[in-house]
C-alpha positions, 0 to 999 in steps of 0.5 A: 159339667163344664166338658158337656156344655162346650167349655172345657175341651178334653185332653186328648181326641182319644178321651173325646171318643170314649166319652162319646162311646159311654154315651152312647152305652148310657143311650143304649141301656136307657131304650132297653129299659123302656122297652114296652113302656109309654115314653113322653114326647113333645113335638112342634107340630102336635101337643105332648104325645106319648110313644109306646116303645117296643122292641120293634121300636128300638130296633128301627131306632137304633138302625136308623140312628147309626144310618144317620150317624154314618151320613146316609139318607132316611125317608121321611117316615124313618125320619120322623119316627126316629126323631119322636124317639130320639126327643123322647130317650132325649138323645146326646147327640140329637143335633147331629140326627137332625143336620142334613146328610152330605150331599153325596148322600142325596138319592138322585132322582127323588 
């Protein structure tokens, strides 16, 4: 409990990476399993809601997750839809899908 909340740091960067990649496992097989159910989820701008995940919705979430994760850019419908999700399956690393890409991954232009 103390290694999640920041107050123990991991032995090695090896170690870091496969507590990440378990995660990310755990993530995978929690979308999988709300497959075709309503899933809470709040959001500032709008009263509690409820998402009805399909497998469509896994899919794009799950594409639009690693985009974001690599640095890429997303429009704002892909954004939002992703973020919805990622409040809903309460994602580890929602912090990092919220931060915005580097700027050399800025669409010039738009």
């Amino acid at each position: 409990m103390a290694r999640r909340e920041g107050g123990i740091s991991y032995s090695s960067a090896d170690q870091a990476r496969r507590v990440e990649k378990a995660a990310d496992r755990r993530l995978a097989k929690k979308a999988q399993d709300n497959v075709g159910k309503y899933i809470p989820t709040s959001n500032p701008r709008r009263k509690r809601t409820r998402i009805h995940f399909t497998e469509e919705r896994m899919k794009n979430f799950e594409r639009n997750r690693e985009r974001k994760l690599r640095g890429e850019w997303l429009d704002n419908e892909e954004w939002f839809a992703m973020m919805d999700t990622a409040r809903a399956l309460k994602d580890h690393r929602i912090l990092q899908l919220r931060a915005s890409p580097a700027p050399a991954a800025y669409e010039v232009g738009k």
